[in-house]
LUMLORO-42920 format. One record per residue (C-alpha): residue number from 1; residue in one letter; chain; x, y, z. Coordinates in steps of 0.5 Angstrom, whole numbers. Each point is the difference from the previous one (the first is absolute). Last residue first. Example, Ala and Ser with C-alpha at 12.3 -4.5 7.8 and 13.67 -1.06 7.14 Angstrom:
BEGIN
{loke 2; 'S'; 'A'; {27; -2; 14}}
{loke 1; 'A'; 'A'; {-2; -7; 2}}
//
This chain:
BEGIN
{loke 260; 'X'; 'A'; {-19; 30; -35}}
{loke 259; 'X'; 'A'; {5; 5; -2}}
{loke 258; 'X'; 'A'; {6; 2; 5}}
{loke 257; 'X'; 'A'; {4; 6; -1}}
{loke 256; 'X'; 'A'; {8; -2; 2}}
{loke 255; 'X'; 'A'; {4; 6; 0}}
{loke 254; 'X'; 'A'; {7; -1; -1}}
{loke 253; 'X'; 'A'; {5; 4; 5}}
{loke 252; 'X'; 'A'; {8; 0; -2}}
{loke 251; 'X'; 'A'; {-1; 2; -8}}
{loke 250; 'X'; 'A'; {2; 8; 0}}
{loke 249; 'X'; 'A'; {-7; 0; 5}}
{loke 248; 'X'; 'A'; {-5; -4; -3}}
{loke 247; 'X'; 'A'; {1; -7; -4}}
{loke 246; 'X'; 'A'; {-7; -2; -2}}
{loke 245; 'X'; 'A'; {-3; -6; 2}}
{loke 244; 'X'; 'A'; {-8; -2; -2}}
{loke 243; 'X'; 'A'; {-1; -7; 2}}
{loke 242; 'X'; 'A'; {-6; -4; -2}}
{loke 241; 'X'; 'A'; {-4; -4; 5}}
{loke 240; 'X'; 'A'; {0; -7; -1}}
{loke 239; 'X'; 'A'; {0; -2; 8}}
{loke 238; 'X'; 'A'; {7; 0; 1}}
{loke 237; 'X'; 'A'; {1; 5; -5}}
{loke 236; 'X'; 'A'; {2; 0; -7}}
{loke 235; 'X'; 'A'; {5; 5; -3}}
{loke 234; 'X'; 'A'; {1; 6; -3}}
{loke 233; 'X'; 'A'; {5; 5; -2}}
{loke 232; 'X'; 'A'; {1; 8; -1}}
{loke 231; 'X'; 'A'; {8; 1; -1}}
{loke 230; 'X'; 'A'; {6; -1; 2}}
{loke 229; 'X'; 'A'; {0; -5; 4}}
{loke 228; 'X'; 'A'; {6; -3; 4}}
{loke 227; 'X'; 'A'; {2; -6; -2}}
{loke 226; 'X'; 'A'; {-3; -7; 1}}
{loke 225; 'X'; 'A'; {0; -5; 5}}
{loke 224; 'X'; 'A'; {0; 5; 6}}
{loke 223; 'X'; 'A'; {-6; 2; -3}}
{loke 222; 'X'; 'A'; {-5; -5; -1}}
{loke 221; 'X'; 'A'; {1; -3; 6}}
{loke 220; 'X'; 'A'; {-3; 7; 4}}
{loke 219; 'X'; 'A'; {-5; 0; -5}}
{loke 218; 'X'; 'A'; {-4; -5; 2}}
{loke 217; 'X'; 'A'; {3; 1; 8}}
{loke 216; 'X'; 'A'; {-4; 7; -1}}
{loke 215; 'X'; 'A'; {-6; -3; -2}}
{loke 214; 'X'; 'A'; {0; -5; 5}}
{loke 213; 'X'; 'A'; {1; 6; 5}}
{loke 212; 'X'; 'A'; {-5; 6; -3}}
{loke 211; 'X'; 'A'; {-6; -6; 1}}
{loke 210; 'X'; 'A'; {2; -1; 7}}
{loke 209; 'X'; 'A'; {0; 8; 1}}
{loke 208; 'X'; 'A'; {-7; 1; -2}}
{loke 207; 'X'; 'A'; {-2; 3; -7}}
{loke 206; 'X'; 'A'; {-6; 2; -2}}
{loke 205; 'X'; 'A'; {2; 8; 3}}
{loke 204; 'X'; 'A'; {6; -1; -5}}
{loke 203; 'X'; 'A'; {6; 6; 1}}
{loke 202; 'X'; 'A'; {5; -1; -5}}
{loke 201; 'X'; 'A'; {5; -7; 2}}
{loke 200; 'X'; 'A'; {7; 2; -1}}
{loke 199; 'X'; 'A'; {6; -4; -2}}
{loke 198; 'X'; 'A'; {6; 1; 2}}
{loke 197; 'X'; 'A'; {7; 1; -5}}
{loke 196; 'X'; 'A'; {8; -2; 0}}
{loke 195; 'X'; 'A'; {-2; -7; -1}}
{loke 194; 'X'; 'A'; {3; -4; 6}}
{loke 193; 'X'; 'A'; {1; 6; 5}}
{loke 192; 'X'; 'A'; {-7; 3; -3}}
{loke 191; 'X'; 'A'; {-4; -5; 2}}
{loke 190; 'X'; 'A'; {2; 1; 7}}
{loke 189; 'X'; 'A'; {-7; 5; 2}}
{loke 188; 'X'; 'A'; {-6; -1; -4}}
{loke 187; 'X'; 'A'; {-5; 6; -1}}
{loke 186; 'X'; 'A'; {-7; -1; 2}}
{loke 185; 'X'; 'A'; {-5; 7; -2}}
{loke 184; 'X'; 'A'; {-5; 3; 5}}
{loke 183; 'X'; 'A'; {3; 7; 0}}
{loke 182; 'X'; 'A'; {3; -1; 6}}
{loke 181; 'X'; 'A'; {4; -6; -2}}
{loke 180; 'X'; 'A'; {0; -5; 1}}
{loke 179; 'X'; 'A'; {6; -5; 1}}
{loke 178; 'X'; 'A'; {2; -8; -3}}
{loke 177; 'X'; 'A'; {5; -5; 1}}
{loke 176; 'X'; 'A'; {6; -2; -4}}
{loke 175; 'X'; 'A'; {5; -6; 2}}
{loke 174; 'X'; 'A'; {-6; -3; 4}}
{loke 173; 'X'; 'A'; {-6; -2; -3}}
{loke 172; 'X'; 'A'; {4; 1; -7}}
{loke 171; 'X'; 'A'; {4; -7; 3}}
{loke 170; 'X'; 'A'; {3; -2; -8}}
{loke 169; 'X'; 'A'; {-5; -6; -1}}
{loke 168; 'X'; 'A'; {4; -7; 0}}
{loke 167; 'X'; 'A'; {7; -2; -2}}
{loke 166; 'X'; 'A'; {2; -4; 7}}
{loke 165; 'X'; 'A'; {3; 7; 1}}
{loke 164; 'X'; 'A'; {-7; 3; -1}}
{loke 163; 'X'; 'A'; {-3; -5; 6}}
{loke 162; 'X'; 'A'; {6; 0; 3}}
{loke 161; 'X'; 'A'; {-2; 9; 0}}
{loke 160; 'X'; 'A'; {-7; -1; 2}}
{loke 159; 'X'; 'A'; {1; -6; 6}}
{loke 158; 'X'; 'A'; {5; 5; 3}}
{loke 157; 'X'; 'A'; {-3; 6; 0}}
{loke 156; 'X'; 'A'; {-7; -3; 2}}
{loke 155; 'X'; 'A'; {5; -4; 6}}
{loke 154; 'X'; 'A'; {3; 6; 2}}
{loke 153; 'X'; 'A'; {-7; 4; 1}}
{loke 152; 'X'; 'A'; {-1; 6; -5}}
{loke 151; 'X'; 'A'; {2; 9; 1}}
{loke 150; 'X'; 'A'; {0; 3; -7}}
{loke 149; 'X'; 'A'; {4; 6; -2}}
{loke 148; 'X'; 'A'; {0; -2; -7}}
{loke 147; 'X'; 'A'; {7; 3; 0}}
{loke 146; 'X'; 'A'; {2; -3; 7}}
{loke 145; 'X'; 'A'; {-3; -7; 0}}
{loke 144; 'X'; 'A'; {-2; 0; 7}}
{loke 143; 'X'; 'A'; {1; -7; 4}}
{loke 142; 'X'; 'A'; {-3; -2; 7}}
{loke 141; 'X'; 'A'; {-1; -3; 6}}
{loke 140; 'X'; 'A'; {7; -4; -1}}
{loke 139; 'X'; 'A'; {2; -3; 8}}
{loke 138; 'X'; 'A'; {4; -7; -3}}
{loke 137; 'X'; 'A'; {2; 0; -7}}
{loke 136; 'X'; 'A'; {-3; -1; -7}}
{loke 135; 'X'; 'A'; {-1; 7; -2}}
{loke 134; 'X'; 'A'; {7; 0; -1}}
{loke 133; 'X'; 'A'; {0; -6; -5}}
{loke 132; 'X'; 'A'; {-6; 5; -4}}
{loke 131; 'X'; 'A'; {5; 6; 0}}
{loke 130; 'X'; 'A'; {5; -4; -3}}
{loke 129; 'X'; 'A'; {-5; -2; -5}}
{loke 128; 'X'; 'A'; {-3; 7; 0}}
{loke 127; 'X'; 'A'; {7; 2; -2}}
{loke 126; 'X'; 'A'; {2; -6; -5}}
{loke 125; 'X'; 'A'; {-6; 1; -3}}
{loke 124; 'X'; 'A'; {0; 8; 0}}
{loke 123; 'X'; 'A'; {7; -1; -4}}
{loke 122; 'X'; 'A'; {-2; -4; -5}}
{loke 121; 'X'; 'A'; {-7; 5; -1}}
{loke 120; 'X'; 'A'; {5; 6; -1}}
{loke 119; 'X'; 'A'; {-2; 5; 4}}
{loke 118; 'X'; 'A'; {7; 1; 5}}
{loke 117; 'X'; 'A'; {3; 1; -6}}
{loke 116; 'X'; 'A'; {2; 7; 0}}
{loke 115; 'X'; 'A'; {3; -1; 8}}
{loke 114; 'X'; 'A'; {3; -7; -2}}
{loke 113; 'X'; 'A'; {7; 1; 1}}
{loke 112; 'X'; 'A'; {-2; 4; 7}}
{loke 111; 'X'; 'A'; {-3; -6; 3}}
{loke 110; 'X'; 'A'; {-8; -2; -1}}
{loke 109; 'X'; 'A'; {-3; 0; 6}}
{loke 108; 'X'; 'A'; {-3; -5; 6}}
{loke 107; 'X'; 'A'; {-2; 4; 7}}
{loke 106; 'X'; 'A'; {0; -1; 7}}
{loke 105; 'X'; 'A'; {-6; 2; 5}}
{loke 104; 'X'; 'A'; {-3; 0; 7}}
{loke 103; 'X'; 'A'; {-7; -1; 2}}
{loke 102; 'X'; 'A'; {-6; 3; 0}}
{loke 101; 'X'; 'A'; {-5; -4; -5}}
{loke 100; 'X'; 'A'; {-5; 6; -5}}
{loke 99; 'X'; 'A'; {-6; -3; 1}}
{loke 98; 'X'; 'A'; {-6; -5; -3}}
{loke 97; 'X'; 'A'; {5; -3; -4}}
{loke 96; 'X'; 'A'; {-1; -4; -6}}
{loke 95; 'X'; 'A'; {2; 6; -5}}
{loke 94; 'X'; 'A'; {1; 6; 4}}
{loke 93; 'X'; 'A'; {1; 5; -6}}
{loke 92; 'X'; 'A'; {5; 7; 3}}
{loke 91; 'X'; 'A'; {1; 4; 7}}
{loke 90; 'X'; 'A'; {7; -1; 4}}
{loke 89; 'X'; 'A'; {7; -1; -3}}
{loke 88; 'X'; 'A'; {4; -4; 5}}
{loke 87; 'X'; 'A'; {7; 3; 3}}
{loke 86; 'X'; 'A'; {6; -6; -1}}
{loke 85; 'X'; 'A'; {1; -4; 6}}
{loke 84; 'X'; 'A'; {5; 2; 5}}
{loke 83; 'X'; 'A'; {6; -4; 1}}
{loke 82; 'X'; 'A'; {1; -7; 3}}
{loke 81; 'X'; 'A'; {-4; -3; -4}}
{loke 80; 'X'; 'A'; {0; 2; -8}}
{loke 79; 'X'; 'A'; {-3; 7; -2}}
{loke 78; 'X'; 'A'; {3; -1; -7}}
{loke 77; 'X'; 'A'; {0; -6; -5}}
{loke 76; 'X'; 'A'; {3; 3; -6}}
{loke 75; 'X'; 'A'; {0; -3; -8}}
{loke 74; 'X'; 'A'; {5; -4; -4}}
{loke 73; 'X'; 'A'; {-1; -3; -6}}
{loke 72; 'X'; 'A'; {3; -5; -4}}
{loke 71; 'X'; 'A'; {-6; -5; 1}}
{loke 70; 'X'; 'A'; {0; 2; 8}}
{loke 69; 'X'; 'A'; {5; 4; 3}}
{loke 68; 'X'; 'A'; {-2; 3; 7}}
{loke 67; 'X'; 'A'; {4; 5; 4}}
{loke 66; 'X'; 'A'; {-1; 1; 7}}
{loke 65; 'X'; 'A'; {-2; 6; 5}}
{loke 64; 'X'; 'A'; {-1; 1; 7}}
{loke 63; 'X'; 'A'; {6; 4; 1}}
{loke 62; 'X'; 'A'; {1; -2; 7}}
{loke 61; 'X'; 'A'; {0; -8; -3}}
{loke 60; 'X'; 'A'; {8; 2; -2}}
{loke 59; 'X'; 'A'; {-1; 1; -9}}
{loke 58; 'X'; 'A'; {-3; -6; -4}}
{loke 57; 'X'; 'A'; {2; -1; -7}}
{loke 56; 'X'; 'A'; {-2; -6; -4}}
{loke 55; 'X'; 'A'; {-5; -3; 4}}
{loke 54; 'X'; 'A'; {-2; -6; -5}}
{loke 53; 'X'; 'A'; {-7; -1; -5}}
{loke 52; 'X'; 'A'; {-3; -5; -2}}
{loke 51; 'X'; 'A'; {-7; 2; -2}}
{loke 50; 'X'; 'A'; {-5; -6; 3}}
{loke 49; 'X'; 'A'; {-4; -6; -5}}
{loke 48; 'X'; 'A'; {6; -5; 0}}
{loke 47; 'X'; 'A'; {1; 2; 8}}
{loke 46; 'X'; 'A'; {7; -2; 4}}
{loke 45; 'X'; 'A'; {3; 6; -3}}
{loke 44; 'X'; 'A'; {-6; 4; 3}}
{loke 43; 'X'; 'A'; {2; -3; 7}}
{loke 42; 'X'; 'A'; {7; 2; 0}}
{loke 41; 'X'; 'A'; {-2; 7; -1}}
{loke 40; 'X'; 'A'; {-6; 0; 4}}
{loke 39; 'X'; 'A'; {5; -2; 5}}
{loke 38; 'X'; 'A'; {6; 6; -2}}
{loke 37; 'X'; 'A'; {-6; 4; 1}}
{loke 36; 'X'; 'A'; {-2; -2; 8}}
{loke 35; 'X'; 'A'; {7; 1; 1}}
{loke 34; 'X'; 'A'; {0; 8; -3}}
{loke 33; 'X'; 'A'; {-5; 1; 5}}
{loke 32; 'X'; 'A'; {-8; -2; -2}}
{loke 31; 'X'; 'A'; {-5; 5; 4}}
{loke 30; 'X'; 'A'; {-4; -3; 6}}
{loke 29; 'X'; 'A'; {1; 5; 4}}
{loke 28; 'X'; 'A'; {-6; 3; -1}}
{loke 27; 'X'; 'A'; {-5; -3; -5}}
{loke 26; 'X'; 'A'; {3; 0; -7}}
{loke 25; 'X'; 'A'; {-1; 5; -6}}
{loke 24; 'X'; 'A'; {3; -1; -6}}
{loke 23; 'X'; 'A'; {1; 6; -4}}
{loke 22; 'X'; 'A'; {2; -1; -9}}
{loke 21; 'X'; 'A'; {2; 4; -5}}
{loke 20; 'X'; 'A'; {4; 4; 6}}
{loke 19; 'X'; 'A'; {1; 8; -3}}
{loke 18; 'X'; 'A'; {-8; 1; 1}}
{loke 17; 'X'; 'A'; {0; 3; 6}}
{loke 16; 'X'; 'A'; {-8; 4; 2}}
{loke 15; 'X'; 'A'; {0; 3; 7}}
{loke 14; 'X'; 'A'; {-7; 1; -3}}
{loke 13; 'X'; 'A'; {-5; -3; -5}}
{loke 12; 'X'; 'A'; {-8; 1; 2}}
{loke 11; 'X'; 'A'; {-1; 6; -5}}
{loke 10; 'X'; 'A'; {0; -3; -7}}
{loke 9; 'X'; 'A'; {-6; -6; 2}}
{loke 8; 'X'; 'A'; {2; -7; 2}}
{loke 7; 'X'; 'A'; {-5; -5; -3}}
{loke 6; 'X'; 'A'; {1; -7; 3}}
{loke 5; 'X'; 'A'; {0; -7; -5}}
{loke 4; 'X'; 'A'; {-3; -5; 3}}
{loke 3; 'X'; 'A'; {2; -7; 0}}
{loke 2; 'X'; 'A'; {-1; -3; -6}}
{loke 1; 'X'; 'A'; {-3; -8; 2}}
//
Protein backbone atom coordinates (compact mmCIF):
# COMPACT_ATOMS: atom_id res chain seq x y z
CA UNK A 1 0.00 0.00 0.00
CA UNK A 2 1.45 3.83 -0.86
CA UNK A 3 2.22 5.46 2.16
CA UNK A 4 0.88 8.80 2.10
CA UNK A 5 2.73 11.72 0.71
CA UNK A 6 2.38 15.06 2.90
CA UNK A 7 2.17 18.27 1.50
CA UNK A 8 4.55 20.99 3.02
CA UNK A 9 3.68 24.62 1.93
CA UNK A 10 6.46 27.27 1.10
CA UNK A 11 6.71 29.24 4.34
CA UNK A 12 7.23 26.23 6.92
CA UNK A 13 10.97 25.44 5.89
CA UNK A 14 13.35 26.95 8.46
CA UNK A 15 16.89 26.54 9.77
CA UNK A 16 17.25 24.81 6.54
CA UNK A 17 21.08 23.21 5.70
CA UNK A 18 21.12 21.27 2.46
CA UNK A 19 24.84 21.08 1.86
CA UNK A 20 24.45 17.16 3.31
CA UNK A 21 22.39 15.14 0.70
CA UNK A 22 21.55 12.76 3.08
CA UNK A 23 20.70 13.31 7.54
CA UNK A 24 20.01 10.33 9.57
CA UNK A 25 18.40 10.91 12.75
CA UNK A 26 18.95 8.65 15.72
CA UNK A 27 17.58 8.26 19.22
CA UNK A 28 20.06 10.19 21.47
CA UNK A 29 23.01 8.72 22.17
CA UNK A 30 22.55 6.18 19.95
CA UNK A 31 24.74 7.74 17.01
CA UNK A 32 27.13 5.24 15.14
CA UNK A 33 31.10 6.20 15.81
CA UNK A 34 33.41 5.39 13.44
CA UNK A 35 33.67 1.33 14.78
CA UNK A 36 30.17 1.17 14.35
CA UNK A 37 31.05 2.05 10.47
CA UNK A 38 33.88 0.04 9.95
CA UNK A 39 31.22 -2.90 11.20
CA UNK A 40 28.73 -1.75 8.58
CA UNK A 41 31.72 -1.96 6.36
CA UNK A 42 32.51 -5.57 6.91
CA UNK A 43 28.85 -6.70 6.85
CA UNK A 44 28.19 -5.18 3.33
CA UNK A 45 30.94 -6.87 1.91
CA UNK A 46 29.25 -10.15 3.33
CA UNK A 47 26.11 -9.15 1.75
CA UNK A 48 25.55 -9.90 -2.32
CA UNK A 49 22.48 -7.33 -2.38
CA UNK A 50 24.37 -4.61 0.02
CA UNK A 51 26.87 -1.72 -1.75
CA UNK A 52 30.35 -2.75 -0.53
CA UNK A 53 32.20 0.23 0.73
CA UNK A 54 35.29 0.63 2.96
CA UNK A 55 36.33 3.68 5.38
CA UNK A 56 39.04 5.17 3.28
CA UNK A 57 39.85 8.07 5.45
CA UNK A 58 38.87 8.62 9.13
CA UNK A 59 40.70 11.46 11.08
CA UNK A 60 40.77 11.07 15.29
CA UNK A 61 37.20 10.21 16.43
CA UNK A 62 37.07 14.01 18.21
CA UNK A 63 36.45 15.07 14.52
CA UNK A 64 33.74 12.82 14.14
CA UNK A 65 33.85 12.64 10.46
CA UNK A 66 34.85 9.69 8.04
CA UNK A 67 35.45 8.92 4.26
CA UNK A 68 33.35 6.41 2.52
CA UNK A 69 34.51 4.91 -0.88
CA UNK A 70 31.99 2.83 -2.63
CA UNK A 71 31.87 1.75 -6.29
CA UNK A 72 35.20 4.59 -6.96
CA UNK A 73 33.29 6.94 -5.13
CA UNK A 74 33.95 8.75 -1.89
CA UNK A 75 31.53 10.39 0.11
CA UNK A 76 31.28 11.97 4.01
CA UNK A 77 29.80 10.67 6.84
CA UNK A 78 29.87 13.61 9.51
CA UNK A 79 28.56 13.82 12.95
CA UNK A 80 29.78 10.56 13.93
CA UNK A 81 29.90 9.66 17.85
CA UNK A 82 31.75 10.96 20.15
CA UNK A 83 31.47 14.29 18.57
CA UNK A 84 28.59 16.61 18.21
CA UNK A 85 25.90 15.68 15.59
CA UNK A 86 25.26 17.65 12.49
CA UNK A 87 22.35 20.66 12.83
CA UNK A 88 18.92 19.20 11.60
CA UNK A 89 16.96 20.97 9.24
CA UNK A 90 13.27 21.73 10.28
CA UNK A 91 9.97 21.76 8.63
CA UNK A 92 9.48 19.84 4.99
CA UNK A 93 7.04 16.66 3.71
CA UNK A 94 6.42 13.88 6.59
CA UNK A 95 5.97 10.82 4.46
CA UNK A 96 4.81 7.91 6.96
CA UNK A 97 5.74 10.16 9.94
CA UNK A 98 3.11 11.58 12.00
CA UNK A 99 5.77 13.86 13.29
CA UNK A 100 9.20 15.27 12.78
CA UNK A 101 11.38 12.64 15.33
CA UNK A 102 13.89 14.38 17.88
CA UNK A 103 17.12 13.04 18.06
CA UNK A 104 20.43 13.56 16.88
CA UNK A 105 21.89 13.64 13.39
CA UNK A 106 24.97 12.71 11.01
CA UNK A 107 25.23 13.13 7.50
CA UNK A 108 26.10 11.25 4.15
CA UNK A 109 27.27 13.66 1.02
CA UNK A 110 29.12 13.47 -2.07
CA UNK A 111 32.81 14.30 -1.65
CA UNK A 112 34.47 17.26 -2.89
CA UNK A 113 35.53 15.58 -6.27
CA UNK A 114 31.83 14.91 -7.09
CA UNK A 115 30.59 18.42 -6.08
CA UNK A 116 29.22 18.82 -9.95
CA UNK A 117 28.11 15.48 -10.11
CA UNK A 118 26.26 14.82 -6.95
CA UNK A 119 23.00 14.67 -9.26
CA UNK A 120 23.88 12.09 -11.33
CA UNK A 121 21.53 8.97 -10.89
CA UNK A 122 24.96 6.65 -10.57
CA UNK A 123 26.05 8.63 -7.84
CA UNK A 124 22.65 8.86 -6.13
CA UNK A 125 22.31 4.99 -6.14
CA UNK A 126 25.40 4.42 -4.32
CA UNK A 127 24.54 7.66 -2.09
CA UNK A 128 20.87 6.34 -1.18
CA UNK A 129 22.69 2.78 -1.11
CA UNK A 130 24.98 3.80 1.53
CA UNK A 131 22.51 6.08 3.12
CA UNK A 132 19.96 2.87 3.00
CA UNK A 133 22.85 0.38 5.13
CA UNK A 134 22.91 3.40 7.61
CA UNK A 135 19.29 3.64 8.24
CA UNK A 136 19.85 -0.20 9.13
CA UNK A 137 21.56 0.48 12.35
CA UNK A 138 20.41 0.43 16.19
CA UNK A 139 18.68 3.83 17.26
CA UNK A 140 17.70 5.51 13.61
CA UNK A 141 14.20 7.50 13.95
CA UNK A 142 14.26 8.90 10.84
CA UNK A 143 15.79 9.88 7.46
CA UNK A 144 15.74 13.48 5.62
CA UNK A 145 16.63 13.34 2.19
CA UNK A 146 17.78 17.17 1.77
CA UNK A 147 17.21 18.27 -1.46
CA UNK A 148 13.64 17.11 -1.34
CA UNK A 149 13.36 18.18 2.11
CA UNK A 150 11.34 15.01 2.93
CA UNK A 151 11.58 13.39 6.33
CA UNK A 152 10.74 9.24 6.04
CA UNK A 153 11.23 6.07 8.48
CA UNK A 154 14.26 4.20 8.13
CA UNK A 155 12.75 0.96 7.07
CA UNK A 156 10.62 2.86 3.97
CA UNK A 157 13.93 4.42 3.17
CA UNK A 158 15.67 1.43 3.08
CA UNK A 159 13.11 -0.95 1.68
CA UNK A 160 12.30 1.80 -1.61
CA UNK A 161 16.23 2.74 -2.43
CA UNK A 162 16.83 -1.81 -2.29
CA UNK A 163 14.13 -1.99 -4.14
CA UNK A 164 15.37 0.71 -6.75
CA UNK A 165 18.95 -0.81 -6.74
CA UNK A 166 17.49 -4.52 -7.18
CA UNK A 167 16.43 -2.59 -10.59
CA UNK A 168 12.96 -1.37 -9.26
CA UNK A 169 11.23 1.93 -9.71
CA UNK A 170 13.28 5.02 -8.93
CA UNK A 171 11.89 6.00 -5.15
CA UNK A 172 10.02 9.54 -6.41
CA UNK A 173 8.12 8.96 -3.06
CA UNK A 174 11.23 10.15 -1.27
CA UNK A 175 14.04 11.34 -3.37
CA UNK A 176 11.37 14.61 -4.41
CA UNK A 177 8.74 15.47 -2.54
CA UNK A 178 5.87 18.12 -3.07
CA UNK A 179 5.14 21.86 -1.30
CA UNK A 180 1.89 24.37 -2.01
CA UNK A 181 2.24 27.19 -2.57
CA UNK A 182 0.01 30.05 -1.37
CA UNK A 183 -1.73 30.39 -4.61
CA UNK A 184 -2.76 26.84 -4.36
CA UNK A 185 -0.35 25.64 -6.93
CA UNK A 186 1.78 22.02 -6.17
CA UNK A 187 5.65 22.31 -6.97
CA UNK A 188 8.08 19.32 -6.45
CA UNK A 189 10.93 19.97 -4.55
CA UNK A 190 14.29 17.61 -5.28
CA UNK A 191 13.68 17.02 -8.99
CA UNK A 192 15.37 19.60 -10.06
CA UNK A 193 18.76 18.20 -8.30
CA UNK A 194 18.30 14.99 -10.76
CA UNK A 195 16.95 17.03 -13.82
CA UNK A 196 17.81 20.58 -13.62
CA UNK A 197 13.87 21.26 -13.41
CA UNK A 198 10.74 21.03 -10.90
CA UNK A 199 7.59 20.61 -11.85
CA UNK A 200 4.45 22.62 -10.99
CA UNK A 201 0.88 21.68 -10.61
CA UNK A 202 -1.41 24.97 -11.64
CA UNK A 203 -4.00 25.46 -9.09
CA UNK A 204 -6.91 22.71 -9.52
CA UNK A 205 -10.03 22.89 -6.81
CA UNK A 206 -11.14 18.92 -8.37
CA UNK A 207 -7.76 17.76 -7.42
CA UNK A 208 -6.92 16.39 -3.86
CA UNK A 209 -3.28 16.19 -2.94
CA UNK A 210 -3.40 12.24 -3.70
CA UNK A 211 -4.31 12.62 -7.21
CA UNK A 212 -1.40 15.47 -7.65
CA UNK A 213 0.99 12.68 -5.86
CA UNK A 214 0.49 9.63 -8.39
CA UNK A 215 0.49 12.06 -11.22
CA UNK A 216 3.70 13.40 -10.17
CA UNK A 217 5.26 9.95 -9.36
CA UNK A 218 4.24 9.33 -13.34
CA UNK A 219 6.01 12.09 -14.59
CA UNK A 220 8.75 11.99 -12.23
CA UNK A 221 10.09 8.57 -13.87
CA UNK A 222 9.44 9.86 -17.04
CA UNK A 223 11.78 12.56 -16.47
CA UNK A 224 14.76 11.58 -15.09
CA UNK A 225 15.00 8.90 -17.83
CA UNK A 226 14.89 11.68 -20.72
CA UNK A 227 16.71 14.76 -20.94
CA UNK A 228 15.29 18.05 -19.99
CA UNK A 229 12.55 19.28 -21.87
CA UNK A 230 12.61 22.23 -23.77
CA UNK A 231 9.28 22.47 -25.22
CA UNK A 232 5.69 22.18 -24.67
CA UNK A 233 5.13 17.97 -24.20
CA UNK A 234 2.32 15.66 -23.22
CA UNK A 235 2.17 12.52 -21.66
CA UNK A 236 -0.42 10.25 -19.88
CA UNK A 237 -1.27 10.06 -16.47
CA UNK A 238 -1.84 7.32 -14.11
CA UNK A 239 -5.32 7.56 -14.62
CA UNK A 240 -5.52 8.55 -18.74
CA UNK A 241 -5.60 12.20 -17.87
CA UNK A 242 -3.41 13.96 -20.61
CA UNK A 243 -0.55 16.24 -19.30
CA UNK A 244 -0.17 19.32 -20.72
CA UNK A 245 3.86 20.38 -19.51
CA UNK A 246 5.42 23.52 -20.62
CA UNK A 247 8.85 24.39 -19.74
CA UNK A 248 8.61 28.25 -17.64
CA UNK A 249 11.17 29.94 -15.82
CA UNK A 250 14.42 29.84 -18.33
CA UNK A 251 13.66 26.13 -18.27
CA UNK A 252 13.77 24.99 -14.44
CA UNK A 253 10.20 24.96 -13.68
CA UNK A 254 7.53 22.78 -15.86
CA UNK A 255 4.15 23.70 -15.59
CA UNK A 256 1.88 20.70 -15.47
CA UNK A 257 -2.08 21.27 -16.50
CA UNK A 258 -3.91 18.46 -15.97
CA UNK A 259 -7.23 17.58 -18.44
CA UNK A 260 -9.33 14.92 -17.55
Amino acid sequence: MMRELGIGTTDDITGADYDAVLSLIFAEGHRPDLAALQSLAGGAAANAAAIRFAVSHAPDQSEGWAELLASGLTFDCTGLAPAVPVPIAKGGALLGLEKQPVGEAISLTPGPHLADAMGMIPVVRVLAGLGAQLAALPGAVAVIWNPARCWMPPAYFGKVVNNWLADGPFPALGLTSLEREADGAIVSVGLALLTGQELRFLPDSKLVAADIARIAVRLIHALIESEPLTGPHTFVGPDRETLHVTPNLRGTQLDVKIER
